[in-house]
BALOBA-1460 file (C-alpha; in Angstrom, 3 decimals):
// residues 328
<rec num="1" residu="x" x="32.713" y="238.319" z="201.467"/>
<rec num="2" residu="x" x="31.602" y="234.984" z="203.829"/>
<rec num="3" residu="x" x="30.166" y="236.922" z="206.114"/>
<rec num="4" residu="x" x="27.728" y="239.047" z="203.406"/>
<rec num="5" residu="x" x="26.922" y="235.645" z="201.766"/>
<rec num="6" residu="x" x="25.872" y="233.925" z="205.105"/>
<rec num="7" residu="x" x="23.953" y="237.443" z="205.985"/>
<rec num="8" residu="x" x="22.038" y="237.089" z="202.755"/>
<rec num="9" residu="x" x="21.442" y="233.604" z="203.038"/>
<rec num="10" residu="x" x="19.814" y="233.608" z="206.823"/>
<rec num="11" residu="x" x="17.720" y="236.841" z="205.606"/>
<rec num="12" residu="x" x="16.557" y="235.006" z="203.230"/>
<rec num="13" residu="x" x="15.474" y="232.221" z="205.485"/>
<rec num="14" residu="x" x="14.123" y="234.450" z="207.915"/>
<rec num="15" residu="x" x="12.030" y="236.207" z="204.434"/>
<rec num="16" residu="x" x="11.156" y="232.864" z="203.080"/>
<rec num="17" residu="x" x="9.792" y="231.541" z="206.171"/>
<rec num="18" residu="x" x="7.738" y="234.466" z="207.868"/>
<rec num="19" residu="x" x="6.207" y="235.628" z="204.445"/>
<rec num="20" residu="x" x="5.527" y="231.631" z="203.244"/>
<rec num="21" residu="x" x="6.228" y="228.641" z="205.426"/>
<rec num="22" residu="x" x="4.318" y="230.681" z="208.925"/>
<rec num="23" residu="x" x="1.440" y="231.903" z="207.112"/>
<rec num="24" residu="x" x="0.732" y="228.196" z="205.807"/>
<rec num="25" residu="x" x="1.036" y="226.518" z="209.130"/>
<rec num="26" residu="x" x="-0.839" y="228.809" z="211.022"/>
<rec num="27" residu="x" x="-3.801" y="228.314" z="207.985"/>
<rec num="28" residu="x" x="-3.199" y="224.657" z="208.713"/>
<rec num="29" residu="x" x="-3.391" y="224.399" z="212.181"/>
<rec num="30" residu="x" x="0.535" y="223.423" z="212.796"/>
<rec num="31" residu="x" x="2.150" y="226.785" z="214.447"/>
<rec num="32" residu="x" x="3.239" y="224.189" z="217.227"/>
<rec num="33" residu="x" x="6.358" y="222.584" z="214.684"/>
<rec num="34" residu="x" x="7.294" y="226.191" z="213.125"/>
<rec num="35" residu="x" x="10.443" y="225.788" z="215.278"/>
<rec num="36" residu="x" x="11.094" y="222.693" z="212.923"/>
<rec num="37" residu="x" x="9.602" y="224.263" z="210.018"/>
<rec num="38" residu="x" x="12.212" y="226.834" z="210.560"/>
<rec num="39" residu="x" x="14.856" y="224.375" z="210.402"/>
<rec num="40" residu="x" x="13.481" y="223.134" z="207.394"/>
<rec num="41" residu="x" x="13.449" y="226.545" z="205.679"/>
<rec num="42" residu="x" x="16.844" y="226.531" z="206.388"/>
<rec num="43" residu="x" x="17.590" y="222.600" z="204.178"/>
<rec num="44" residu="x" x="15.522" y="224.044" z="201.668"/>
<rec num="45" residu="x" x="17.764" y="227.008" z="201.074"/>
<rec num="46" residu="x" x="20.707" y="224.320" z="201.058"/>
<rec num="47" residu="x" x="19.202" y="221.961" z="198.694"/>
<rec num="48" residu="x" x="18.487" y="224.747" z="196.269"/>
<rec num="49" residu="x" x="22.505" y="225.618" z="196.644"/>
<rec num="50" residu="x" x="23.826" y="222.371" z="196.344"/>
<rec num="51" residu="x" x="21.363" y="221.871" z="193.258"/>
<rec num="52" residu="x" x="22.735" y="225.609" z="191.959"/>
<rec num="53" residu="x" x="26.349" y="224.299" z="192.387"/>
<rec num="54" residu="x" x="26.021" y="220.945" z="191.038"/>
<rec num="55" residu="x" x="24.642" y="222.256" z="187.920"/>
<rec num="56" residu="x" x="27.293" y="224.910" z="187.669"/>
<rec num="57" residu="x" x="30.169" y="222.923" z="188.100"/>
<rec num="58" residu="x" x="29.330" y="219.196" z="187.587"/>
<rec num="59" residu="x" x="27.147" y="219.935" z="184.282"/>
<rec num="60" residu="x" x="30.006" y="221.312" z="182.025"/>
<rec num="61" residu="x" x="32.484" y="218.449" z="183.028"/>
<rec num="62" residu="x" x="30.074" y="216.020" z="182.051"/>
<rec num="63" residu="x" x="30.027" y="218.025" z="178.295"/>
<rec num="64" residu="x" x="33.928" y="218.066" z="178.753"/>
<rec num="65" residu="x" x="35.104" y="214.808" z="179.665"/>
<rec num="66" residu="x" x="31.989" y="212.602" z="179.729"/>
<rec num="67" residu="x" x="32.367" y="208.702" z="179.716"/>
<rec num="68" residu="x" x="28.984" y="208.031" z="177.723"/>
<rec num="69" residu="x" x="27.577" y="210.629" z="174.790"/>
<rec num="70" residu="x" x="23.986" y="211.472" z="174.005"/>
<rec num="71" residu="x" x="22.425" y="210.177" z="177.411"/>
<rec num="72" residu="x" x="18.862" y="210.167" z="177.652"/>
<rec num="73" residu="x" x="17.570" y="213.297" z="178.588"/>
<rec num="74" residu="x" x="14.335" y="211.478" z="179.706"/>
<rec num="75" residu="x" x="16.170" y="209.388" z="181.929"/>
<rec num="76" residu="x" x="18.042" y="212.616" z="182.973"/>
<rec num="77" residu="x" x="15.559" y="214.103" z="184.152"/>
<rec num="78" residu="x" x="13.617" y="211.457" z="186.038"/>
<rec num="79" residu="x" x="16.919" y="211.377" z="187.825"/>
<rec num="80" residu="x" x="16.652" y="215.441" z="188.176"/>
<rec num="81" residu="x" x="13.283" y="214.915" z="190.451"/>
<rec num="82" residu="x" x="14.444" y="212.312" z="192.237"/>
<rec num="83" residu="x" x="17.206" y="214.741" z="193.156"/>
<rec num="84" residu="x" x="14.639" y="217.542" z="193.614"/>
<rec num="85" residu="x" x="12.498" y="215.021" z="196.312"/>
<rec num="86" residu="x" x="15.686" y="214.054" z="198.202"/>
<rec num="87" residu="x" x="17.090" y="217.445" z="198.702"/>
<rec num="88" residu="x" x="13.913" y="220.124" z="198.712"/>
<rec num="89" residu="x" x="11.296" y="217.796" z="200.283"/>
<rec num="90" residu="x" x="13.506" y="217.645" z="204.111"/>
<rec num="91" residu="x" x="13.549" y="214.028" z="203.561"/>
<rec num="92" residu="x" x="16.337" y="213.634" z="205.769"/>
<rec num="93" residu="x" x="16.258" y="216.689" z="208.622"/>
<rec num="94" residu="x" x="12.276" y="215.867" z="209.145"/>
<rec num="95" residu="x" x="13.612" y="212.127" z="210.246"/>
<rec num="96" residu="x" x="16.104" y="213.519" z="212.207"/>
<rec num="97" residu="x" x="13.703" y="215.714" z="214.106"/>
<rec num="98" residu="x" x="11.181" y="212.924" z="214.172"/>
<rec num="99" residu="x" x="13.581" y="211.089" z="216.315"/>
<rec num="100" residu="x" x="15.699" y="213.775" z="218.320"/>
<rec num="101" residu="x" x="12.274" y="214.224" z="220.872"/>
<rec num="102" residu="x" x="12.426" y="210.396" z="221.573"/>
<rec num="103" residu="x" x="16.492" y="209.962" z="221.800"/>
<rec num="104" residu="x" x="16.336" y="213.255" z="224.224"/>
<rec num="105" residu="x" x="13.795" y="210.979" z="225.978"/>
<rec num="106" residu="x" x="15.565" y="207.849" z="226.347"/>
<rec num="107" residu="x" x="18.326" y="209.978" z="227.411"/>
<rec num="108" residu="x" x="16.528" y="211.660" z="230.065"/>
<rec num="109" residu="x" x="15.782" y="207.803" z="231.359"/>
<rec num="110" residu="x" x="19.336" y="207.487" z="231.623"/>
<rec num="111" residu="x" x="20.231" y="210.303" z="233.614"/>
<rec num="112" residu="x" x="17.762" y="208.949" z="235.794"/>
<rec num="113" residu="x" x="19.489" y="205.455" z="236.470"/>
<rec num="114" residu="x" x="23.014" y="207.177" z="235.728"/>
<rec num="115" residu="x" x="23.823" y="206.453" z="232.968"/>
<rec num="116" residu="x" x="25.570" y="209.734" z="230.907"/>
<rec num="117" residu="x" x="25.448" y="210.641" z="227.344"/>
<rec num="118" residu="x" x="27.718" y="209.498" z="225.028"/>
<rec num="119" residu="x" x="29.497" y="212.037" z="222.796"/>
<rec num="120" residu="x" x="32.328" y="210.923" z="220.340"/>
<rec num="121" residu="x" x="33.687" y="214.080" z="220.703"/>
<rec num="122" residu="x" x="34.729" y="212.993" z="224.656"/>
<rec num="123" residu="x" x="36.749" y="210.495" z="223.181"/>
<rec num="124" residu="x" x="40.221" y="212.929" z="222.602"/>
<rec num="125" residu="x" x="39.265" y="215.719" z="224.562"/>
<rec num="126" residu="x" x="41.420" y="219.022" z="223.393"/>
<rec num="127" residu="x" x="41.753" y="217.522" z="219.972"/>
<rec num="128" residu="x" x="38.177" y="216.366" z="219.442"/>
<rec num="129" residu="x" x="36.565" y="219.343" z="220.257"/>
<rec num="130" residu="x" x="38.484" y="221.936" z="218.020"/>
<rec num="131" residu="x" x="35.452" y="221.955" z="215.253"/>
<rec num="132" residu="x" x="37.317" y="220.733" z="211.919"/>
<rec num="133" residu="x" x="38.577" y="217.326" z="213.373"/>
<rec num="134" residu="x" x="35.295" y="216.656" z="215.494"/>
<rec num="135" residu="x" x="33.737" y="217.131" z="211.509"/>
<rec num="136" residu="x" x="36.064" y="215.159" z="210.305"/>
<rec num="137" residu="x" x="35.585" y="212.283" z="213.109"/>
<rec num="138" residu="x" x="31.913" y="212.291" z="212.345"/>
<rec num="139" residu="x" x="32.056" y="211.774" z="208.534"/>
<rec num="140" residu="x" x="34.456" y="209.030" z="208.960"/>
<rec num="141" residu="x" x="32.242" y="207.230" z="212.078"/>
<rec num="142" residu="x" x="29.046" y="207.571" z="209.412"/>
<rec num="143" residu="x" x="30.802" y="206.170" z="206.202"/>
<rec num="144" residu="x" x="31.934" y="203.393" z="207.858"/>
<rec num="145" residu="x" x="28.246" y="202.329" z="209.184"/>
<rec num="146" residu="x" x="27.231" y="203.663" z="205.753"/>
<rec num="147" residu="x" x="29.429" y="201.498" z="204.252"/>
<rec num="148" residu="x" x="28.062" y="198.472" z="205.826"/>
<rec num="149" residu="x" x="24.342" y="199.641" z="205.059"/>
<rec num="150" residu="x" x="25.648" y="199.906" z="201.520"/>
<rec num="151" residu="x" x="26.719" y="196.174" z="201.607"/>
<rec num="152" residu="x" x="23.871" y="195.143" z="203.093"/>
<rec num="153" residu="x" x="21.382" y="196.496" z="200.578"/>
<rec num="154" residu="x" x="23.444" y="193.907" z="197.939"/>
<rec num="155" residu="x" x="23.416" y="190.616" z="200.169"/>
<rec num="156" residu="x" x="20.131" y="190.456" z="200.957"/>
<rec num="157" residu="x" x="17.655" y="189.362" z="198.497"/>
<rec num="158" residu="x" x="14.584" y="191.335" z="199.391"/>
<rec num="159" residu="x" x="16.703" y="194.661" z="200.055"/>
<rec num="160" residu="x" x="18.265" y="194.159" z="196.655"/>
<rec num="161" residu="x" x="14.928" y="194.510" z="194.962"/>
<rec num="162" residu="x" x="14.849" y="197.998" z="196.456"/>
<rec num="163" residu="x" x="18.121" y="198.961" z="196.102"/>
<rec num="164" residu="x" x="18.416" y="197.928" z="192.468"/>
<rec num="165" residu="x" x="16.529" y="200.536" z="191.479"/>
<rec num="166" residu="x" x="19.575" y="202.855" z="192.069"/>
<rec num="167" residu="x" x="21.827" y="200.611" z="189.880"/>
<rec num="168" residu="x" x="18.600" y="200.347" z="187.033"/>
<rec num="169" residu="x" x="19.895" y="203.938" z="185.437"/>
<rec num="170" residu="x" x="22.381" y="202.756" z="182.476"/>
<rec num="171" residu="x" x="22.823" y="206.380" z="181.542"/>
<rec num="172" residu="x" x="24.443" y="207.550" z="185.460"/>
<rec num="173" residu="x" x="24.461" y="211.552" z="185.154"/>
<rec num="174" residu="x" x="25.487" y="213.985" z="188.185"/>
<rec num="175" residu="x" x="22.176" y="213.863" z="189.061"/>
<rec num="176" residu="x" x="21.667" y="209.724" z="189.734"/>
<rec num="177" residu="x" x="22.743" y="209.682" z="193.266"/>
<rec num="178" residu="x" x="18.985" y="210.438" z="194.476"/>
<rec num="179" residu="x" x="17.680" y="207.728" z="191.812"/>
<rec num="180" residu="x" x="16.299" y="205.162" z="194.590"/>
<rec num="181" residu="x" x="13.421" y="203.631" z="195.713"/>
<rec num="182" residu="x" x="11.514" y="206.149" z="198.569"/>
<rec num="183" residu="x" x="11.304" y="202.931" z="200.855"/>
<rec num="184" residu="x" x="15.582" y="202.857" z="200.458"/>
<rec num="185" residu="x" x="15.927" y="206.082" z="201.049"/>
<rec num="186" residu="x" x="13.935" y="206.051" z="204.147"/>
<rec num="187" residu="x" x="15.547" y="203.057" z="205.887"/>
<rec num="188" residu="x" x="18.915" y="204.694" z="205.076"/>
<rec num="189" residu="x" x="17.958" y="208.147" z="206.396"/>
<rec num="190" residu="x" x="16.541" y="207.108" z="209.595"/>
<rec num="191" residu="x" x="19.653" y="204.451" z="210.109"/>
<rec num="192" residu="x" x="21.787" y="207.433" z="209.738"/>
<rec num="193" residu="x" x="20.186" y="209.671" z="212.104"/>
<rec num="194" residu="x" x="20.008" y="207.026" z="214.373"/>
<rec num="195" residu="x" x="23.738" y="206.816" z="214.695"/>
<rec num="196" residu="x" x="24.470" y="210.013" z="214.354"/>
<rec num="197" residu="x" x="22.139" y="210.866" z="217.468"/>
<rec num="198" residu="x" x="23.916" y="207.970" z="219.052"/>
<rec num="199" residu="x" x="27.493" y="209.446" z="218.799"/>
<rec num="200" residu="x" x="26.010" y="212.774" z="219.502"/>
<rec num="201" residu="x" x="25.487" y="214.967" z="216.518"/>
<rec num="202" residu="x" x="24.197" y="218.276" z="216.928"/>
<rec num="203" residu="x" x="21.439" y="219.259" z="214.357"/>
<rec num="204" residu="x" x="23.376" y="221.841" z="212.833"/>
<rec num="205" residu="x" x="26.337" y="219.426" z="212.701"/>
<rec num="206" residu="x" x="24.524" y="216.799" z="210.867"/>
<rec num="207" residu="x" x="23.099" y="219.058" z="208.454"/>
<rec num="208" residu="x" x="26.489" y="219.975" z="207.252"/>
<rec num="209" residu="x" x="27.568" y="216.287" z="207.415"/>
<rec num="210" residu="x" x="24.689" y="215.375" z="204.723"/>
<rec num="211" residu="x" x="25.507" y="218.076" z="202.586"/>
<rec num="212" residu="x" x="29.572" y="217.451" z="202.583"/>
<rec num="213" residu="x" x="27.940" y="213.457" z="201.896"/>
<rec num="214" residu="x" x="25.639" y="214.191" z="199.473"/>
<rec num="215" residu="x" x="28.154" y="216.557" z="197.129"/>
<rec num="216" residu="x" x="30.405" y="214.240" z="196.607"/>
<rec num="217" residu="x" x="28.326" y="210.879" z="196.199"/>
<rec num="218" residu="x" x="27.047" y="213.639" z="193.279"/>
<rec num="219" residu="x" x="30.371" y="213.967" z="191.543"/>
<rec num="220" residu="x" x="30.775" y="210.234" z="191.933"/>
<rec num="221" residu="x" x="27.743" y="209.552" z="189.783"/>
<rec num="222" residu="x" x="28.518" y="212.093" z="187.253"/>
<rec num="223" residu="x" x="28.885" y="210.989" z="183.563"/>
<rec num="224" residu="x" x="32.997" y="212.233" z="183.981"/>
<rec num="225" residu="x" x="36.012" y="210.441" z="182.461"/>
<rec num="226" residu="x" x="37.672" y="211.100" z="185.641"/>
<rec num="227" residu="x" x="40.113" y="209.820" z="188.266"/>
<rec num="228" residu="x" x="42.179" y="210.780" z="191.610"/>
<rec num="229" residu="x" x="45.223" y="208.833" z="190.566"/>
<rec num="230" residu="x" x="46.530" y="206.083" z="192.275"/>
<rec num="231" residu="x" x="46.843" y="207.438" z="195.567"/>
<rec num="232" residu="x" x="43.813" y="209.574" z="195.771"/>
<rec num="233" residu="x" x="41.128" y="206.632" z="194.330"/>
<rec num="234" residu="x" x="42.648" y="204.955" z="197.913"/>
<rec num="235" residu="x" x="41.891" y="207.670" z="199.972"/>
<rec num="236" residu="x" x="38.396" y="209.281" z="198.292"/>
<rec num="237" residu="x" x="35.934" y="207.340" z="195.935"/>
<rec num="238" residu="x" x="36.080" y="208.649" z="192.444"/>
<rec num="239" residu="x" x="33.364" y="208.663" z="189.753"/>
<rec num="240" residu="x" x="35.771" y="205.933" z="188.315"/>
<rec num="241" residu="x" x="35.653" y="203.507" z="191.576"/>
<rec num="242" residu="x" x="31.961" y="204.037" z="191.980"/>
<rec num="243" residu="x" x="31.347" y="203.474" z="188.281"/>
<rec num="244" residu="x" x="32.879" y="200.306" z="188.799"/>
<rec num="245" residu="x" x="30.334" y="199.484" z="191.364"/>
<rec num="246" residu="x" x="27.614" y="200.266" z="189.048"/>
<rec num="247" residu="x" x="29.258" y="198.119" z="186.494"/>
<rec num="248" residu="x" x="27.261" y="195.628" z="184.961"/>
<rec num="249" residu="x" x="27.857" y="192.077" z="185.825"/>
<rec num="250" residu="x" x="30.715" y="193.387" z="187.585"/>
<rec num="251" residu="x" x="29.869" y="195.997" z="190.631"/>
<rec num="252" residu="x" x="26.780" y="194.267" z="192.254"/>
<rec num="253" residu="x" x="26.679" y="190.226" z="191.062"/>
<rec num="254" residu="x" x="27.182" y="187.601" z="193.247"/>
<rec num="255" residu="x" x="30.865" y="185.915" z="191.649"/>
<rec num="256" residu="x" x="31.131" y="181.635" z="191.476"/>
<rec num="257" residu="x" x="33.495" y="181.837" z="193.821"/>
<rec num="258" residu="x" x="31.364" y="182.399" z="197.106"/>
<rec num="259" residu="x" x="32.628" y="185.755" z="197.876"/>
<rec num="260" residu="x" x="30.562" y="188.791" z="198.518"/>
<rec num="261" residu="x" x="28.441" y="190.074" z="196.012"/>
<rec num="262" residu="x" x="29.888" y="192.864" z="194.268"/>
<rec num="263" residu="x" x="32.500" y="195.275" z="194.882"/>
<rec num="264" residu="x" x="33.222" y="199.343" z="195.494"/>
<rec num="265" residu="x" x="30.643" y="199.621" z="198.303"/>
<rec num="266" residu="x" x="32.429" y="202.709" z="200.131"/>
<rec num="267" residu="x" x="30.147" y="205.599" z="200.146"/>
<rec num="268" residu="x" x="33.082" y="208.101" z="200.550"/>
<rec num="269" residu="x" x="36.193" y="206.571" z="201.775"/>
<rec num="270" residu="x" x="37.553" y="203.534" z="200.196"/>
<rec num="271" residu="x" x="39.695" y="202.422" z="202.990"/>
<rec num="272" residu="x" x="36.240" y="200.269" z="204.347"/>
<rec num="273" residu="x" x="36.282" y="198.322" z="200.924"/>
<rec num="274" residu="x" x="40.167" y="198.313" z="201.306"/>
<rec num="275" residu="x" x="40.014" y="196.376" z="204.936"/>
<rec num="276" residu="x" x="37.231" y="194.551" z="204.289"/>
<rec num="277" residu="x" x="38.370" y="192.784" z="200.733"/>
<rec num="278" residu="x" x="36.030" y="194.177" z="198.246"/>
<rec num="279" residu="x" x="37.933" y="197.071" z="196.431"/>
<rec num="280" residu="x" x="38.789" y="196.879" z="192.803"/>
<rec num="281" residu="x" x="40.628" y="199.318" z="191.488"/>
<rec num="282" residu="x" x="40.168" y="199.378" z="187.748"/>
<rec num="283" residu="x" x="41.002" y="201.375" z="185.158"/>
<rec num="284" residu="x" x="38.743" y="201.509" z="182.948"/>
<rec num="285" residu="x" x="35.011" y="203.457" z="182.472"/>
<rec num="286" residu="x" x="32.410" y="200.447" z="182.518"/>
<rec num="287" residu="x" x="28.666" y="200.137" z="180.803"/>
<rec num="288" residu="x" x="26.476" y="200.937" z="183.539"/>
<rec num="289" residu="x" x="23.156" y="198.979" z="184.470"/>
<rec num="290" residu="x" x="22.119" y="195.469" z="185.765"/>
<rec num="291" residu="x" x="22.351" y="192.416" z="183.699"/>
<rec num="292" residu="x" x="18.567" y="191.279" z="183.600"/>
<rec num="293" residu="x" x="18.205" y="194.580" z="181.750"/>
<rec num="294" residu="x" x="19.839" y="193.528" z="178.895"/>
<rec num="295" residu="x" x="17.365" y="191.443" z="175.892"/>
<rec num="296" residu="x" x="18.100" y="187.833" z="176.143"/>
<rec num="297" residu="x" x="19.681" y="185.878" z="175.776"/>
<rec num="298" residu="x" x="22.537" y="187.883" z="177.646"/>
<rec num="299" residu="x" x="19.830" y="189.152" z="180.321"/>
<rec num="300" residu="x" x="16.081" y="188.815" z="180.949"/>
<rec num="301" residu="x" x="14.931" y="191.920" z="179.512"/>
<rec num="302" residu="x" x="13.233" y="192.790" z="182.913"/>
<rec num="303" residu="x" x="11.576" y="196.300" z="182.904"/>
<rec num="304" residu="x" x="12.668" y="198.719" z="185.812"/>
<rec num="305" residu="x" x="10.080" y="201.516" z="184.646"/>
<rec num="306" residu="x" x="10.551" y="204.659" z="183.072"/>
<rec num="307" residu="x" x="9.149" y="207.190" z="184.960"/>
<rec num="308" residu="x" x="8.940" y="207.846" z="188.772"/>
<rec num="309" residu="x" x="6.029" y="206.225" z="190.357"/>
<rec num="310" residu="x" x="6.157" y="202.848" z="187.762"/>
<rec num="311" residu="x" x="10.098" y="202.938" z="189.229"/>
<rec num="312" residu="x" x="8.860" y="202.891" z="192.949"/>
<rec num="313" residu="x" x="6.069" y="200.127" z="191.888"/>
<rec num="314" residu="x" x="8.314" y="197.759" z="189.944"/>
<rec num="315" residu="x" x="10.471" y="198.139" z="193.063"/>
<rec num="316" residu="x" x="7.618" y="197.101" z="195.524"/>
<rec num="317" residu="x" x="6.731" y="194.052" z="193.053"/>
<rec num="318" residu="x" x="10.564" y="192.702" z="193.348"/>
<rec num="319" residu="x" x="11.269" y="192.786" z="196.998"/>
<rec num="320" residu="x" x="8.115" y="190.604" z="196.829"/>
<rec num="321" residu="x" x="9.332" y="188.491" z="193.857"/>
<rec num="322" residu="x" x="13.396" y="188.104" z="195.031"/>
<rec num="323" residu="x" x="12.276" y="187.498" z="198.699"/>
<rec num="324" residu="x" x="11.176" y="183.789" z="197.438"/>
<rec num="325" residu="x" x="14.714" y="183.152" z="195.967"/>
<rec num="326" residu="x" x="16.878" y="181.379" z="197.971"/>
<rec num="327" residu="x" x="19.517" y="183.525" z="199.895"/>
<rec num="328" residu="x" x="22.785" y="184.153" z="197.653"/>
């Protein structure tokens, strides 16, 4: 049964790109990347699944057990395209390809003074290499960078402006994951692939680590009343952790105290927030959103934008404006 669904799904690569994606770049002059638009196919074909799966699954938990009722299906759906950019546009794989030509490169340099590559998977050979824990090793490796990317994006001023566009959407559905600013999502992507090229990540590999990523940063935005238990919300971030994060005046607010802003950053494993102090484990299902959302005088009343491009532009016009604050 695995092996007829795989068969089906590279035949319908192959279909997809000799009677679409080859005809177009020949009429366009760029036959010499159809070895990347090939790959590309391929995340296409992915992003379609994951959005076939998400909906299937994710979509009648949310009618089930959802924490907020009657979201706004406008606000839903901007999210929806967002998702629909992220995952059909080969946002990510085009950054990795942009870059795997100039690591091989610098690489090739080395040899030359020699200096060898550096694969994490040397690290334990016989146990590293068997393909599950090598996966495994990777994801864990990337969160924890991810992690401190994550953290980042709330310290500094500037990056806040774009990031808070993510944290804007006081309605979080499975789809909000993908709600950020395009200049976020590109200094994220081509952080990641720069470490993963680092450790050594095959293409392939990386592919599947984005897509194990991206699934269940999905379920953690979903509008769920759900939890792993007091075990398993230490060991995987559930919608109810990350909802915490997105709490307002809670998940992402600098406290009197002087500690670090916010709370929850882990993108998949909690054990980062765990060793570096900024896990709360709460119980309950917060209001999602950002304070200077709210009409004053509990907030400022500040207007994120409703649909897509006013969203990117507001988030252009406050890395300007919160770059002249004074540090946090």
């Amino acid at each position: 049964m695995i092996q007829t669904f795989i068969d089906l799904f590279y035949n319908t690569q192959a279909w997809l790109f000799q009677s679409v994606v080859q005809p177009f770049l020949f009429v366009t002059g760029l036959g010499d990347i159809a070895e990347e638009a090939f790959e590309g196919t391929e995340w296409f074909l992915i992003g379609l699944l994951e959005l076939a799966l998400l909906f299937a699954i994710l979509r009648p938990l949310e009618a089930w057990i959802p924490v907020k009722r009657n979201l706004d299906p406008a606000a839903r759906r901007i999210d929806f395209l967002y998702t629909c950019v992220h995952r059909l546009g080969v946002f990510t794989l085009t950054i990795f390809f942009v870059l795997d030509p100039l690591f091989d490169a610098i690489a090739s340099e080395l040899r030359m003074l020699g200096v060898t590559h550096f694969n994490l998977e040397q690290l334990w050979p016989g146990v590293t290499d068997i393909p599950l824990v090598s996966f495994i090793l990777y994801l864990v490796v990337l969160d924890f960078f991810d992690y401190w990317y994550h953290r980042s994006s709330h310290q500094f001023n500037w990056w806040w402006g774009l990031h808070s566009l993510h944290h804007s959407q006081r309605d979080m559905n499975l789809w909000s994951d993908n709600r950020n600013h395009l200049l976020d999502d590109l200094m994220r992507d081509s952080c990641m692939a720069v470490i993963a090229l680092i450790i050594g990540v095959e293409p392939a590999q990386y592919m599947m680590l984005v897509v194990a990523s991206r699934m269940q940063q999905s379920l953690q935005h979903a509008n769920v009343r759900l939890h792993f238990g007091a075990i398993g919300e230490r060991l995987l971030v559930s919608p109810r952790y990350h909802r915490l994060h997105h709490a307002i005046g809670m998940g992402h607010e600098a406290p009197s105290d002087g500690k670090p802003r916010g709370c929850n950053f882990a993108v998949l494993f909690p054990v980062w927030d765990i060793l570096f102090r900024t896990a709360h484990f709460g119980k309950t299902f917060e209001a999602t959103g950002i304070r200077d959302q709210l009409p004053a005088p509990h907030g400022e009343g500040r207007d994120y934008g409703r649909g897509f491009w006013a969203q990117q532009w507001h988030g252009v016009k406050r890395v300007v404006e919160f770059s002249k604050r004074r540090p946090s």
